[in-house]
C-alpha positions, -999 to 999 in steps of 0.1 A, spaced: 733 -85 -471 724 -72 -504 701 -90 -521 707 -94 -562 684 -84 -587 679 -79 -621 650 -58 -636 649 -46 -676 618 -35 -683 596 -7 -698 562 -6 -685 529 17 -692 519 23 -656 487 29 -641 477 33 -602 443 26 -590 426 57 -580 422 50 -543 463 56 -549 458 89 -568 438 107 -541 460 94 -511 494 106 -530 522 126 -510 518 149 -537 489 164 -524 507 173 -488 514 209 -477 549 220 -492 578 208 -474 599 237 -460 639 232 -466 664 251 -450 692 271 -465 729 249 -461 754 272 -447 783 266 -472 812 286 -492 815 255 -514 783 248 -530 747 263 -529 719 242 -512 690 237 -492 681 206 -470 649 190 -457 658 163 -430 623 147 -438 606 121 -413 627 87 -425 661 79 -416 676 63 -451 700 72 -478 700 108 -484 686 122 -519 706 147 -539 686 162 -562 694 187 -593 670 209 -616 676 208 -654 683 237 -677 665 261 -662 693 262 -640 687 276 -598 674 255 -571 652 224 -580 619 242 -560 595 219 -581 618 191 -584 621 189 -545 583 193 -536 579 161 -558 602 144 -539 608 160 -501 569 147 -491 580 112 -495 598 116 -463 632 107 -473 657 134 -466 667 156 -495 694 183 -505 686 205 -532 716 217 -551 723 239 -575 754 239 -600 742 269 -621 722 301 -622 725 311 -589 744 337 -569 782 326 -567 779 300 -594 782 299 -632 755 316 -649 753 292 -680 752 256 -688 785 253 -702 817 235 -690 802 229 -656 825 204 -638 808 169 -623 833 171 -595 811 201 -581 787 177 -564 815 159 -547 811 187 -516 770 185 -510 776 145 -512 799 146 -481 777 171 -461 749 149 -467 768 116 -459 771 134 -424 743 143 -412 722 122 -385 694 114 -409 711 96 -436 729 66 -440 766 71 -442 770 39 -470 760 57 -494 730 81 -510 706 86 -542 706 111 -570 677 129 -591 674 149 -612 655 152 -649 660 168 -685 698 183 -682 696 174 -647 691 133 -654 719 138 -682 741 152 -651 727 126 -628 735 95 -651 772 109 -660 780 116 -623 762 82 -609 786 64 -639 817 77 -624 812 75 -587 803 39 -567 786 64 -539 755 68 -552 734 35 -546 703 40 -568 695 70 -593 664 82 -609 660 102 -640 628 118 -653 633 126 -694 666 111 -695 692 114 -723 712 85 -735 743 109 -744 759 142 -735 746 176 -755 760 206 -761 760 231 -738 737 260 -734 754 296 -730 768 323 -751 798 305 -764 802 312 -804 810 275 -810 791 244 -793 814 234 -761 803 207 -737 775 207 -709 801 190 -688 839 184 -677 855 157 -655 887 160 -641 896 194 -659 890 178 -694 853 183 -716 829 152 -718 818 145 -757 791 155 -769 769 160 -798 758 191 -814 723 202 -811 702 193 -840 682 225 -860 650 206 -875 641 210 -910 606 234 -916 579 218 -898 604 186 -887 594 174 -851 627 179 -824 619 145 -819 624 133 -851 657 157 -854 672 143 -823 668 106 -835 680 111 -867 716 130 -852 715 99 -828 716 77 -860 742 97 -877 766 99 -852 762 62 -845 754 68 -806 764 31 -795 799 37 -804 801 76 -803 821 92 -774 792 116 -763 774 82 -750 771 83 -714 786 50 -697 754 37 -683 771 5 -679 794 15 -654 763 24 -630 752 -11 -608 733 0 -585 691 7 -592 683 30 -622 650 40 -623 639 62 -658 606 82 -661 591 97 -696 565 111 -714 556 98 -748 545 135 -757 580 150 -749 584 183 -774 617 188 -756 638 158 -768 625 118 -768 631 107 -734 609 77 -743 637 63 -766 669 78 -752 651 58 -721 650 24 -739 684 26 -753 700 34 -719 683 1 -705 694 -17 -734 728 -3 -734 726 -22 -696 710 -56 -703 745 -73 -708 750 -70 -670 745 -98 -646 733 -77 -618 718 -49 -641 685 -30 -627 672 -4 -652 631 -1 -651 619 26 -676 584 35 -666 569 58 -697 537 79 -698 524 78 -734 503 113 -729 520 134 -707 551 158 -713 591 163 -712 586 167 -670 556 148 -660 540 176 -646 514 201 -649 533 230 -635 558 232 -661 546 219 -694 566 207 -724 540 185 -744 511 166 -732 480 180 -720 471 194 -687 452 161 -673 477 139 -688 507 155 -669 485 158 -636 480 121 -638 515 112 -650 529 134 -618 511 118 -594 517 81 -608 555 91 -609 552 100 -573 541 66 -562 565 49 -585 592 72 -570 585 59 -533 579 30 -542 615 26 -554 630 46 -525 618 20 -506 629 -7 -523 669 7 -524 664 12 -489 655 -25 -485 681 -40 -500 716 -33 -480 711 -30 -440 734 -8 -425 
């Protein structure tokens, strides 16, 4: 039976640091396996939990998710790693690049023995969490969804088009969007984004993405230093945009010194120690809800 809950909230989190040194973080990296498939490009870890699979996407840096997936494959769970771009067979730019492309990985992983067959989980941050929330809004599948420096609307796309086209289609036809913004001399891309946010009135604008078509578990994860775009905000206005909903269940968890991926690996703001902190904490938070989804509907 599923149980009913409701969670809004944005919280500053902080583990103890008997938590820190025992993170999965730290555990040898997990080996995946190459999926043998015409349709779409992938590799799969079966992990050492039976649960709902997690299908997990890398942002615009396009390829496999390698980093993305040794965050998340030590947890146990099992994962696929896909790819929908930048990668031998697919497109080689972020530009027009259907949602129904995942529709293929999500069977395969719906069948094998480690994962429940009700339904699965999807991750993915930067262009990755804006295709995670736009694919989670339009298919009942997915049973929970967690974005790391989310967007609360569709951007551009990123390719060699002469004029700006969209990131994304759905059933053949482009998803709005908005244009990226150019900052003025010495303007913060923060400040740029929220002010083309403003100006196109993003409640009402067409390039929003329909967070509140998503019920199942949405958990968000930024980094107050973002110098890629303000995940911290486009966070807070995607829970908002949900809080209207009986069931809703949108926790934004923000780190107020680390970076645009909360991690020291690949840094986009933030320092160093901030993002190895932030990475770790994330981690935890990350099982912590992977457990919880798993709880909450017995097969």
């Amino acid at each position: 039976m599923k149980e009913e809950l409701s969670t809004m909230s944005t919280l500053r989190y902080l583990l103890p640091v008997a938590a820190l040194l025992s993170s999965p973080l730290y555990a040898e990296p997990i080996a995946f396996s190459a999926v043998d498939s015409t349709e779409f490009v992938a590799e799969y870890s079966a992990g050492s939990k039976t649960g709902y699979g997690i299908l997990l996407v890398e942002g615009a840096a396009g390829g496999m998710p390698d980093l993305l997936a040794q965050k998340i494959a030590p947890l146990g769970y099992p994962v696929l790693s896909v790819a929908y771009f930048k990668e031998p067979g697919l497109p080689q730019h972020l530009e027009s690049l259907p949602l129904e492309y995942l529709e293929k990985p999500k069977q395969w992983l719906l069948k094998q023995t480690q994962t429940r067959d009700d339904g699965l989980i999807m991750v993915g941050w930067s262009k990755g969490a804006e295709l995670t929330l736009n694919t989670v809004a339009r298919d009942k599948d997915y049973k929970a969804a967690i974005a790391i420096a989310p967007t609360s609307v569709v951007w551009q796309g990123r390719g060699p088009s002469a004029t700006p086209v969209s990131s994304w289609t759905y059933q053949q036809q482009p998803l709005d969007f908005l244009t990226w913004p150019t900052p003025k001399t010495d303007q913060p891309i923060e400040q740029a984004v929220l002010e083309t946010l403003a100006t196109h009135h993003w409640q009402t604008h067409a390039a929003r993405i329909p967070v509140e078509q998503i019920t199942a578990p949405l958990l968000l994860l930024s980094g107050g230093q973002d110098d890629v775009w303000p995940a911290t905000q486009m966070a807070e206005q995607i829970c908002q945009q949900m809080q209207h909903l009986p069931t809703a269940d949108c926790t934004h968890i923000d780190y107020p010194e680390a970076g645009h991926l909360l991690n020291e690996q690949r840094m986009m703001g933030g320092t160093v120690a901030a993002n190895t902190q932030a990475n770790r904490e994330s981690q935890e938070v990350i099982l912590e809800f992977l457990e919880r989804v798993n709880s909450l509907t017995e097969k």
